[in-house]
N, C-alpha and C positions, 0 to 999 in steps of 0.2 A: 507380358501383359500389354494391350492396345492400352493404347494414350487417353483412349474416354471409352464409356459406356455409354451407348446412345440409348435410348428410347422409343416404344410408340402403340401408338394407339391402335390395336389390333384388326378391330371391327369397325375402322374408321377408313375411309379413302385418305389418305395424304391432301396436301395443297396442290391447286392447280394451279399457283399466283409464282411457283419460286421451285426449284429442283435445290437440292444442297449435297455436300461431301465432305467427309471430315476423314482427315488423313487419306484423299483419294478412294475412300466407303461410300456410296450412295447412302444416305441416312432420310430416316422418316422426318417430312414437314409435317408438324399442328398446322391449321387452318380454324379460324373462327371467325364467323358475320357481324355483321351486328353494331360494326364499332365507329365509332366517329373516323371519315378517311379512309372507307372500306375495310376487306376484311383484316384483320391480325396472322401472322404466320410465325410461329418461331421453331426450332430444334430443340430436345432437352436432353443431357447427357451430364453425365458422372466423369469429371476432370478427375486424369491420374497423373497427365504430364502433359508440355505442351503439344498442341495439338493445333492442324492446318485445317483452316473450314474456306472451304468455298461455297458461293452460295452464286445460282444462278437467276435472275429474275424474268418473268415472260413476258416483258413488252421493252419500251427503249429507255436507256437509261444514259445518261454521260458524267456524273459521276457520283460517285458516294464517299461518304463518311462512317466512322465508328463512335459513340455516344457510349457513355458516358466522356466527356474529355479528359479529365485526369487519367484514364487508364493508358492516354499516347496511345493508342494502337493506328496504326496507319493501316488503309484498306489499298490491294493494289488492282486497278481496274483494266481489263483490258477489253471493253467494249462489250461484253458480255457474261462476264463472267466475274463477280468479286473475290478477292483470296486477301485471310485476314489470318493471324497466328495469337491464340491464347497460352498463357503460360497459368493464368490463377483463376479460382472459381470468382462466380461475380454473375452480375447479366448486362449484354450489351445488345446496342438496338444498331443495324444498318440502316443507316436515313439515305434516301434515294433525291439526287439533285434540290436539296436544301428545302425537303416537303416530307411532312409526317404520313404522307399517305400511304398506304398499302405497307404497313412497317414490318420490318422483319429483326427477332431476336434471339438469339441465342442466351438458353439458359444455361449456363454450366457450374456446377453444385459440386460439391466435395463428393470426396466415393463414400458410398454410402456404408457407415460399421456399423455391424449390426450389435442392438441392445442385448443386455443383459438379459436373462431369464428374469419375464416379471413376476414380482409378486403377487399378482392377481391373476387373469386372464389374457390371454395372447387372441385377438382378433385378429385375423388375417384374410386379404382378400386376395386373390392374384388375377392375373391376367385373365382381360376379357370383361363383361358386362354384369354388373351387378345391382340388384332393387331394393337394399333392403328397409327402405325408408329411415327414420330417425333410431341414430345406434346410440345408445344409453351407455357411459362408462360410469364405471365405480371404481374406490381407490384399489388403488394396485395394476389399475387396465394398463396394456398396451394396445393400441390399433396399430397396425402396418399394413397401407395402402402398396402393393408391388407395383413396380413400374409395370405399366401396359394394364392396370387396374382401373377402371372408369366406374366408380360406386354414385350412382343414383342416391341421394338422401341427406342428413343432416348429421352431427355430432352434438352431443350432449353431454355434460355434467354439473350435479349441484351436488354442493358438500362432500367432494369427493377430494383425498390429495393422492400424490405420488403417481403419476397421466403421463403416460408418453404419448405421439401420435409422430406417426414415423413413415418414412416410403418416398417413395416417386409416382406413385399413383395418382390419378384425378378424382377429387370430389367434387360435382356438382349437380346442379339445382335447375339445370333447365327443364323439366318436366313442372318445375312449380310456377303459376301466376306471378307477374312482378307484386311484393309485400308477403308472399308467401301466408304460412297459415303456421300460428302456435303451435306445437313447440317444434317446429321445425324451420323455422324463418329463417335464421342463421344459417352458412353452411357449420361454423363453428362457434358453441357458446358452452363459456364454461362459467359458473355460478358457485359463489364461496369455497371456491378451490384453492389450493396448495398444493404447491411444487410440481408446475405444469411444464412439461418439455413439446414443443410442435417444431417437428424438424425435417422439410424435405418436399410435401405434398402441392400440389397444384389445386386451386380454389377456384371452381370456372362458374359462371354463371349465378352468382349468389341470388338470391329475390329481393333481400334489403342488405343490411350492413353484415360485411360476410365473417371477418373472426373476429369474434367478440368475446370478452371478459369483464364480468362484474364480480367485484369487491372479489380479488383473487391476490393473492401473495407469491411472492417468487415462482415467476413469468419467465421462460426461454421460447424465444420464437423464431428459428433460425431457416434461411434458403427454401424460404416459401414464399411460391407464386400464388396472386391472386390477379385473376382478370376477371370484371363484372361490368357490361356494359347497361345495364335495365334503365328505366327512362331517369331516376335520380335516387337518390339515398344509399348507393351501394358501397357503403366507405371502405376502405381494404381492412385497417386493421384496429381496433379500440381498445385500448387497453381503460376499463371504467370504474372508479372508484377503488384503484389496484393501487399495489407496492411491489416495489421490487422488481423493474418488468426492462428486460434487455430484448431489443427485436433486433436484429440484423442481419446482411445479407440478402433481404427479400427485396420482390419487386413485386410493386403493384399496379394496376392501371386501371380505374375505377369511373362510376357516372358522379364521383362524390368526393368527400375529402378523402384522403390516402390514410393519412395520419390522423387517429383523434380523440384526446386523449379527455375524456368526459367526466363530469359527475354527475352521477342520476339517482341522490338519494333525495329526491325532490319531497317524497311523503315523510321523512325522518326526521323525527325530533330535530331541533337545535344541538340540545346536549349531546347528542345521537350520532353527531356527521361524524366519520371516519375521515381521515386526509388520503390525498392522493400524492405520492412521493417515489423519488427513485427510481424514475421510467428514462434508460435511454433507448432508443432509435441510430443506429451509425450502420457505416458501409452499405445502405439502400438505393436503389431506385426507383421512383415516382414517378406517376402518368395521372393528373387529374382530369377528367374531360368535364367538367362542373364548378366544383366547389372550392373549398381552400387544400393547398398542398399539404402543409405542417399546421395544425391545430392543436391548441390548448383549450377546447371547449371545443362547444359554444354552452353547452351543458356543465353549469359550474356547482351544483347542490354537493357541497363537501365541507370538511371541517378550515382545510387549505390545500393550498395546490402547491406543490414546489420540488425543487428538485428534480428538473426534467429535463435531457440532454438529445437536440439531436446534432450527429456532427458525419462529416464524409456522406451527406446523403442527398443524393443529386435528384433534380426533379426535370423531367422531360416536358412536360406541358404543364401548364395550369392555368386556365380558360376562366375563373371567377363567373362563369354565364348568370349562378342564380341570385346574385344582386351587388349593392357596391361597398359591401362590407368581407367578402370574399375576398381569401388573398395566396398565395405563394407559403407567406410565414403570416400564423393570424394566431394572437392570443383576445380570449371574446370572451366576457363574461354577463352570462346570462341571469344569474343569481349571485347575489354581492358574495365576497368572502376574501380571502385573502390566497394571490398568488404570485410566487415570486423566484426570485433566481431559477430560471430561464436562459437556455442557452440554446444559440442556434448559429453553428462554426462551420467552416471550411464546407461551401454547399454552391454548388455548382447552379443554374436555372437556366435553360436552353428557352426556352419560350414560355411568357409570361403576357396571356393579354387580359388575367386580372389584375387586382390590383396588386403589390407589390408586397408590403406589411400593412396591418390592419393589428391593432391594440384599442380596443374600447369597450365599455359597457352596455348591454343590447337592452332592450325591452320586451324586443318578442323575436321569437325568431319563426317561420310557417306554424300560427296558431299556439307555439308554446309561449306563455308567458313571462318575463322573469318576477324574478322576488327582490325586491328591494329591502333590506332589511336593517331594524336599529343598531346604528353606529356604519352602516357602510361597506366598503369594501374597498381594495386596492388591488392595481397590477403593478409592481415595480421588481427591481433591478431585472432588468431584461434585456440580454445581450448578444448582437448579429455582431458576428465573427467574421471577415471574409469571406462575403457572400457574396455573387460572381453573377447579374444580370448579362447575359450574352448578349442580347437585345435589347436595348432600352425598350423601356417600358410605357405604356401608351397610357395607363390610368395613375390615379394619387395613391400616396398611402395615406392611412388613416392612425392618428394618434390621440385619441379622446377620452379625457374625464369625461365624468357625466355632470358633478358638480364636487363640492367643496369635501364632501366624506367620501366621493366616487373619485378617486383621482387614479392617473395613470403616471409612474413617475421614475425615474433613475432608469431612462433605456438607452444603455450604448448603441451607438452604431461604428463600429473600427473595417475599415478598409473592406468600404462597400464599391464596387466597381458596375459601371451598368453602360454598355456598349462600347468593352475597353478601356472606359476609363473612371477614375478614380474620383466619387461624388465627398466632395468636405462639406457640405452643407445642404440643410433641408429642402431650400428655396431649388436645388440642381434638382430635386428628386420628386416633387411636386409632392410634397409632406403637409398633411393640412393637422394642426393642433388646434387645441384651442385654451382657455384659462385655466382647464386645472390638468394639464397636462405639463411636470415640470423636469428638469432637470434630463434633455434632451441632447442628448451631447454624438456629436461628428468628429470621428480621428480616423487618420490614414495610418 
């Protein structure tokens, strides 16, 4: 057996930015426009063992790196030519003399096993071009996107459980308007579902927020790409109003937050709010070109929020452009309620020119209002783990109550590092609080 299974896009021309090879193969480049820093190139392939990728680039280069950092991979350059060795699935970005420009990435995804005989209906698309606009699953569906699959259209389900969505294949939305139109806006939305598995597909071109889940229960969302560059709101992936919800392994690179984990039962009774619990995020990487990287909001209409873990999950940029309440790690509550134990560990951040952490209480956010409500709300115990600024950071964080029932309160910070070195207190990190913001504590 070869060391990987490449991919490609059939009815597609390759890149003319980058020539590549894996185990001395000519293999197919992606190429997509569009993106902040020109266009995007990466390879995608099914890891069986390690495996030797060289990648050629067409203009001048002197030298590169490999990204994520924790992975150590050393890239060896000999004026023309990079040569990099993977051993484990993952995705990793080639950065070309210390600039995001023109990036190039290697996806490499587990070999793909195939599903069990479903319960329901087996949808299958294979290689080559497909239109079928918005595919409607019921319980028992499986979808299987095949690699060299590029299906035109949207995924759907309400009230539906036991959902796989499975493949190497691409799903995307560039035939639609940016905001796209009802019920196809999404490229992925699942609605009062159970026990959903998405494992493997590429999410290109979404029109607004691309995988999405409302009020959904045991969530698996494993080594899925999502790239969406449209003018703003494309957030990679939401898990909203849900429980139970593991994502990892994916990368995403988005005009919006990456991560965002929401409540949107804004019309529902009081008695009514469901909580939001038991979401982690680990082994990921992030590309925001917008918004916040890791979100707990900004959209809070739930019973509580807590229980939310992201850990080993590295973020490549995060630009904060659409105001200064954008951050890197942002917990934001738009509607009072109560949210708490919060963890955000061992997270690498390669460029950061928004802000840094952002924890406060919002009043509106573009045209949404919040809700302020009797008796208040709280963010507290909320904990940055060994979190790794590569670059010092050019803007503040934000840590603000609103007032005396809106407080922000018990948020560690342990062995927060930012351009090498090790910050012990607020004043090194340009941390703006203010009175009801309490029990704010710094350890190395």
């Amino acid at each position: 057996m070869s060391s990987a299974t490449t991919h490609s896009r059939p009815t597609i021309q390759p890149s003319i930015e980058y020539r590549a090879w894996v185990d001395g193969q000519e293999v197919y480049v992606y190429n997509h426009t569009g993106y902040a820093g020109g266009t995007m190139s990466w390879i995608f392939l099914d890891l069986h063992a390690l495996v030797t990728v060289r990648v050629q680039p067409h203009r001048q280069i002197d030298e590169v790196r490999v990204l994520p950092r924790r992975k150590e991979i050393a890239a060896a350059w000999d004026g023309t030519v990079a040569e990099i060795s993977i051993e484990e699935p993952g995705s990793y970005l080639l950065e070309w003399d210390q600039t995001l420009e023109l990036p190039f990435f290697i996806f490499a995804r587990p070999p793909e096993i195939p599903s069990p005989v479903p319960p329901g209906r087996l949808i299958s698309f294979g290689p080559g071009e497909h239109r079928p606009g918005l595919i409607e699953l019921q319980s028992g569906d499986e979808l299987h996107l095949a690699a060299g699959a590029e299906v035109y259209g949207a995924i759907r389900a309400v009230g539906a459980n036991h959902i796989r969505i499975t493949g190497r294949g691409i799903l995307r939305q560039s035939h639609l308007p940016f905001g796209g139109k009802s019920p196809e806006r999404h490229p992925l939305e699942m609605i009062d579902c159970q026990d959903i598995v998405v494992e493997g597909p590429i999410f290109l071109d979404g029109c607004t927020w691309n995988v999405v889940f409302r009020n959904c229960d045991r969530v698996v969302v494993r080594d899925i790409t999502v790239l969406s560059e449209r003018p703003y709101s494309t957030d990679g992936i939401n898990p909203c109003d849900s429980r139970d919800v593991l994502i990892e392994r994916c990368f995403a690179r988005c005009k919006d937050d990456c991560i965002s984990i929401k409540g949107l039962q804004r019309k529902t009774p009081l008695a009514a709010l469901k909580p939001i619990r038991n979401i982690t995020v680990r082994d990921c990487l992030f590309w925001s070109d917008n918004n916040n990287g890791l979100v707990v909001g900004t959209e809070t209409w739930a019973s509580e929020i807590h229980a939310i873990r992201f850990e080993r999950t590295d973020l490549v940029r995060v630009t904060g452009t659409c105001g200064d309440w954008a951050a890197a790690f942002a917990v934001q509550a738009l509607a009072d309620t109560r949210i708490h134990d919060i963890v955000f560990e061992d997270i690498d951040v390669e460029y950061c020119s928004g802000n840094p952490f952002s924890l406060l209480f919002l009043d509106d956010v573009y045209g949404i209002p919040g809700e302020r409500r009797e008796g208040g709300g709280v963010i507290e115990n909320i904990r940055f783990a060994n979190i790794r600024f590569h670059q010092v950071p050019r803007r503040h964080s934000l840590i603000l109550g609103r007032d005396a029932e809106r407080r922000v309160r018990q948020i560690q910070f342990i062995s927060i590092q930012s351009g090498g070195k090790m910050v012990t207190r607020a004043e090194d990190f340009r941390v703006e609080t203010n009175a009801f913001a309490d029990e704010v504590t710094w350890d190395t």
